[in-house]
C-alpha positions as CSV (number, residue, x, y, z in Angstrom):
1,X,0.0,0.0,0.0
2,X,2.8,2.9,0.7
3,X,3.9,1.9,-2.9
4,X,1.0,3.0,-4.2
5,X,1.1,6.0,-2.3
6,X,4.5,6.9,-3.7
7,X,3.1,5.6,-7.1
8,X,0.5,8.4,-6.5
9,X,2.5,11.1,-5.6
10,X,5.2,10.6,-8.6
11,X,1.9,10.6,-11.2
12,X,0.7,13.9,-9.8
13,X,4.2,15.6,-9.8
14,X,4.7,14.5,-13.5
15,X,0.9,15.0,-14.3
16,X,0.8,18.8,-12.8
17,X,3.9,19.7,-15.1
18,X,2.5,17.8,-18.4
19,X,-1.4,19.6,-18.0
20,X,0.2,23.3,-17.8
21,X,0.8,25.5,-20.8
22,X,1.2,29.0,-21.7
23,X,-2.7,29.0,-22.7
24,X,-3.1,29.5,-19.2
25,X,-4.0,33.7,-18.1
26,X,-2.4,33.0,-14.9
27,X,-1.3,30.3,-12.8
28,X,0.2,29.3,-9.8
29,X,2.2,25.8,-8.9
30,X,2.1,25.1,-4.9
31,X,4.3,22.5,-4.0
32,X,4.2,20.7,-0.4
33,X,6.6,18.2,1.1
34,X,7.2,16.8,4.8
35,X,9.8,14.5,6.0
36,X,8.5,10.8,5.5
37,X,11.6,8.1,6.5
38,X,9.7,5.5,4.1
39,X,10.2,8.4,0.7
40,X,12.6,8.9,-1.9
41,X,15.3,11.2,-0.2
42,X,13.3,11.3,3.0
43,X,10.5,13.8,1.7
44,X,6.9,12.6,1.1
45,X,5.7,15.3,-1.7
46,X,2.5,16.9,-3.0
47,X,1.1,19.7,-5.4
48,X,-1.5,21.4,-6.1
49,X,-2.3,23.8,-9.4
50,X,-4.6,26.9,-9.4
51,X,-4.8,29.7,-11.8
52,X,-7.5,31.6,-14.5
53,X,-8.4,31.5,-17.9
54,X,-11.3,33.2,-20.0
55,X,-11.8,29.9,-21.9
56,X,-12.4,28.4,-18.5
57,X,-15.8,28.1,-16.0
58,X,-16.1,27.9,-12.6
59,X,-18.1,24.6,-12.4
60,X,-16.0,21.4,-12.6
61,X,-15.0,20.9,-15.7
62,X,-12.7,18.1,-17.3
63,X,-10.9,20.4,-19.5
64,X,-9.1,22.5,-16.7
65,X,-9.7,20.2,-13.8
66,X,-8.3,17.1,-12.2
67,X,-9.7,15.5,-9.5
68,X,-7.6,14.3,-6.6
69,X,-7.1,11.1,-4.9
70,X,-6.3,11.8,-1.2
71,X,-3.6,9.4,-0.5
72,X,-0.2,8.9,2.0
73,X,1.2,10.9,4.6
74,X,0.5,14.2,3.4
75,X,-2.8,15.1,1.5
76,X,-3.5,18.1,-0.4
77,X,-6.8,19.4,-2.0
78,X,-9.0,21.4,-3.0
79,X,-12.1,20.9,-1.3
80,X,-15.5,21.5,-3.3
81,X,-18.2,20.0,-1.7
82,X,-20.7,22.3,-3.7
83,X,-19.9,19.6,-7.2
84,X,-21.4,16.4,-4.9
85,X,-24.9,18.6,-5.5
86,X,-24.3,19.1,-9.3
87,X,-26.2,17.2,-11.9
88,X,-22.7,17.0,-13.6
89,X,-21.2,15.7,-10.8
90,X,-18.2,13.1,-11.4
91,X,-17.3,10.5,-8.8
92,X,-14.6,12.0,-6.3
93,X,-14.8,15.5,-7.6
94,X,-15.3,17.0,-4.6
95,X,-11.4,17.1,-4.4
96,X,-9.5,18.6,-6.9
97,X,-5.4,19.0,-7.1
98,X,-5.7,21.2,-10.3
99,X,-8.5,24.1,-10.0
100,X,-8.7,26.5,-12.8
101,X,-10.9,29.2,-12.9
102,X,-12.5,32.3,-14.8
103,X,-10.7,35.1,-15.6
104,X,-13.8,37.5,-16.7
105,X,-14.7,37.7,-13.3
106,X,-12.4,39.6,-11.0
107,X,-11.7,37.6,-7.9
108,X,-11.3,34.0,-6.8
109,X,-10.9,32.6,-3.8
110,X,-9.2,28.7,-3.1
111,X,-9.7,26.8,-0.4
112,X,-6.7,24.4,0.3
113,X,-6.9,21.8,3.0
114,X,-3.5,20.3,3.8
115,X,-3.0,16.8,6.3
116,X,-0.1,14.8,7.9
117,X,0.0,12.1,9.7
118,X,4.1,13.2,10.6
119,X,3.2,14.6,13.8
120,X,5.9,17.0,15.3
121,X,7.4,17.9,12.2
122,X,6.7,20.5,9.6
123,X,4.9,21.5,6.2
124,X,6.8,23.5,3.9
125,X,4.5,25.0,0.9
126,X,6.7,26.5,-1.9
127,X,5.2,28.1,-5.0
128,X,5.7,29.6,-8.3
129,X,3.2,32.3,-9.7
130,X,3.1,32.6,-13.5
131,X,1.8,34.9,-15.3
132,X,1.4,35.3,-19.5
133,X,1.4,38.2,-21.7
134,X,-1.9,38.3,-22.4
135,X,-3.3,39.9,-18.9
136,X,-5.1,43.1,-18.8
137,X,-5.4,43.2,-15.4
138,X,-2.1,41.8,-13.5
139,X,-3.1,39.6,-10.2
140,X,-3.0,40.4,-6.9
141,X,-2.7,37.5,-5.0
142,X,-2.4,36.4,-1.0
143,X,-2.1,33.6,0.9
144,X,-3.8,32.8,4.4
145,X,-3.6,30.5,6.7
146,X,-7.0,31.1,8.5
147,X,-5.9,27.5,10.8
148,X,-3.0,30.3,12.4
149,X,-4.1,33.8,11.2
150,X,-1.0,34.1,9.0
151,X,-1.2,35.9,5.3
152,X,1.7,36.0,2.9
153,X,1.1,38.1,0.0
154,X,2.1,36.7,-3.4
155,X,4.6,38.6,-5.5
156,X,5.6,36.9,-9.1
157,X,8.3,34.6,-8.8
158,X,8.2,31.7,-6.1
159,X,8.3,31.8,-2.4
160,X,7.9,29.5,0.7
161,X,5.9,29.1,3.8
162,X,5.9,26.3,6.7
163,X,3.6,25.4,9.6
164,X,3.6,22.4,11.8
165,X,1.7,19.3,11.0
166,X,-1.3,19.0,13.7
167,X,-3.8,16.5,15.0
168,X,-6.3,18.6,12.6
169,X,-5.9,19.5,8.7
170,X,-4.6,23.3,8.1
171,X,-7.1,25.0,5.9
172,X,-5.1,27.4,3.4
173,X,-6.8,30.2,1.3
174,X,-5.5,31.6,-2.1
175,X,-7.4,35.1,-2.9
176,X,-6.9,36.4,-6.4
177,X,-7.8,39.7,-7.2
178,X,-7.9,41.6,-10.6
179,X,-5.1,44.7,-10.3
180,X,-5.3,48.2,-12.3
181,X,-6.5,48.0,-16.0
182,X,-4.2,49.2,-18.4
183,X,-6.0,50.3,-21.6
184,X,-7.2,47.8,-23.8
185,X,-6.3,48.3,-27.7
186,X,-8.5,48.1,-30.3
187,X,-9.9,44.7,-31.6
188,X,-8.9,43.4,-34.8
189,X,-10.8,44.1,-38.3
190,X,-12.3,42.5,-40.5
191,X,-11.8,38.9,-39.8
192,X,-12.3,36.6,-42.9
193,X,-11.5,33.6,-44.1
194,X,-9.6,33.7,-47.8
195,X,-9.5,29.9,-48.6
196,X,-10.0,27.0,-46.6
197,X,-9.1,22.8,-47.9
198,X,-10.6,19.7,-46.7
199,X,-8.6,20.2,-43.0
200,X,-7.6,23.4,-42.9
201,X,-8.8,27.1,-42.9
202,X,-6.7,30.0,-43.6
203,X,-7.7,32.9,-41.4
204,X,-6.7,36.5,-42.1
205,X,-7.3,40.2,-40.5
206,X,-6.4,44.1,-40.4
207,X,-4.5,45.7,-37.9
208,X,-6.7,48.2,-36.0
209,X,-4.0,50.6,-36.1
210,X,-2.9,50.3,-32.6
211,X,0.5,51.2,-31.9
212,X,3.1,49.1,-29.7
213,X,0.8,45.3,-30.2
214,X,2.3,42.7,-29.4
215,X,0.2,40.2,-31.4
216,X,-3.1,38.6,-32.0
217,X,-5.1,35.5,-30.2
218,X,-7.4,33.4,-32.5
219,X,-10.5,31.5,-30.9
220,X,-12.2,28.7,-32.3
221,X,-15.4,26.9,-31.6
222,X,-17.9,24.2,-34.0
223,X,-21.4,25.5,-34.3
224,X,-22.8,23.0,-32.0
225,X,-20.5,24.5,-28.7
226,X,-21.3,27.9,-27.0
227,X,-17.5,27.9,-25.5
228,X,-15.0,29.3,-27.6
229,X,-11.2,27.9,-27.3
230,X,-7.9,29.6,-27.4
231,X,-6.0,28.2,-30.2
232,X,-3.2,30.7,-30.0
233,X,-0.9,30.1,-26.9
234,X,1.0,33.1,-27.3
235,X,0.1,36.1,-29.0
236,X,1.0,35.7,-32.9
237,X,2.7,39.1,-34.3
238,X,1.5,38.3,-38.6
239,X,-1.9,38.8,-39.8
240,X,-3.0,35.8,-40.7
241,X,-3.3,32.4,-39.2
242,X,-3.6,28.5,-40.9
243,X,-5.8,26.5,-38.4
244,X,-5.2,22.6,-39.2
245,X,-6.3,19.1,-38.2
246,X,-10.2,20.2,-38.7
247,X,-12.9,17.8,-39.2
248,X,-14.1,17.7,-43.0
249,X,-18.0,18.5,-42.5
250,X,-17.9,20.8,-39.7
251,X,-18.6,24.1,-39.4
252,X,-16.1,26.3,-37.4
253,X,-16.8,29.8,-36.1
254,X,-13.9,31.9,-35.4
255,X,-12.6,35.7,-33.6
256,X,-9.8,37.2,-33.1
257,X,-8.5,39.7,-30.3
258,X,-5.6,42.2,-30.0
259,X,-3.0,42.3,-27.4
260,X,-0.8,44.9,-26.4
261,X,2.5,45.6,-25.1
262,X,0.9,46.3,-21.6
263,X,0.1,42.5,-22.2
264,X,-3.8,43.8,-22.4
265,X,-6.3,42.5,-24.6
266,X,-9.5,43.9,-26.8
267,X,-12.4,43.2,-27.0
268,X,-13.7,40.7,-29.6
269,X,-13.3,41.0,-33.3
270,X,-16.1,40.3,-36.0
271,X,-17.5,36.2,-35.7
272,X,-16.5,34.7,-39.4
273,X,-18.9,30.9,-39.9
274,X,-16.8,28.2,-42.3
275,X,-18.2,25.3,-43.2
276,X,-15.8,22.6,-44.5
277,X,-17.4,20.5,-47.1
């Protein structure tokens, strides 16, 4: 059984790198270890992702999150016991190690519970905060321990914090506030579509003559989804854009926004419909 707990613990490390990408608006990688005698080096290790995204929701959903199996000497989640009520409600959701939320609205808040059965020793949380160039608004974000009254705030970068392991679980809150707006440029114009093959559709636009852009995003999404998806991890600097591996007899629906060198985005372009015969 404590092979399967190690088993567990190596999936999630190598699992939490592997589901991350620059798509992301804004993430942040906590990583928690204690000393275990019985683990590699000593150290029994855990993490835990959060972070925004305006392609994401803030119900459980597959795409962004990953639902946790509580396991081993030290056990990290994210507690929602709101999704056990939900009609979408997938077995063992209520625990989640990767949480991503919405970034059209302007605060989050995390709840982290964090257990050990190493009693007499200590937790140390370290963490990355990453954040693309595709933010409007850049994050302010704290950390609380409401279990000892303690609140770190979150500069970009990493940093560490440590509290003792107890009889009861430390609960752990992440706040995430939206900062000061810079300016948001211009959307694109005139979005079209010039040619498209059996797989493929070539997309093309104007510039909206914004000065200092750093590039465009492109969203996608087939007529019978409401969601659009980024397709563009980082902002592309030409005016036009090949989209590939498409399904011959769907229809696609496409916009396009504008990003700055403040790293803030427009508003949405013109929608363009293309069907793929």
């Amino acid at each position: 059984m404590r092979r399967l707990f190690f088993i567990l613990a190596i999936l999630m490390s190598t699992m939490g790198i592997s589901s991350i990408s620059w798509a992301l608006d804004w993430y942040m990688v906590l990583n928690f270890s204690t000393p275990d005698p019985f683990a590699p080096n000593g150290v029994f290790q855990s993490r835990l992702i959060l972070g925004v995204d305006r392609t994401a929701d803030d119900a459980f959903n597959n795409q962004w999150d990953t639902v946790a199996f509580p396991a081993g000497p030290l056990q990290t989640t994210f507690p929602h016991p709101e999704y056990m009520n939900s009609t979408s409600y997938t077995a063992g959701s209520e625990w989640l190690w990767q949480d991503i939320r919405s970034s059209n609205e302007p605060s989050h808040t995390w709840d982290i519970d964090v257990s050990s059965d190493r009693l007499g020793t200590d937790t140390i949380l370290t963490w990355t905060l990453n954040a693309s160039n595709n933010l409007c608004q850049h994050p302010i974000v704290r950390l609380t321990d409401t279990t000892r009254g303690v609140t770190t705030e979150i500069s970009p970068g990493g940093g560490s914090y440590a509290f003792p392991n107890g009889v009861d679980p430390t609960r752990l809150v992440v706040n995430f506030i939206q900062g000061a707006a810079a300016p948001p440029p211009a959307p694109p114009l005139n979005l079209w579509s010039p040619r498209h093959g059996k797989e493929t559709i070539l997309l093309s636009w104007s510039n909206p003559n914004e000065p200092n852009l750093l590039g465009y995003h492109l969203f996608r999404r087939t007529s019978g989804q409401t969601a659009y998806t980024r397709i563009t991890s980082l902002p592309i600097t030409s005016l036009s854009f090949l989209d590939g591996n498409l399904s011959s007899g769907e229809t696609y629906i496409y916009k396009a926004t504008a990003v700055n060198s403040d790293g803030c985005s427009s508003g949405d372009s013109n929608e363009i419909s293309v069907a793929l015969n």
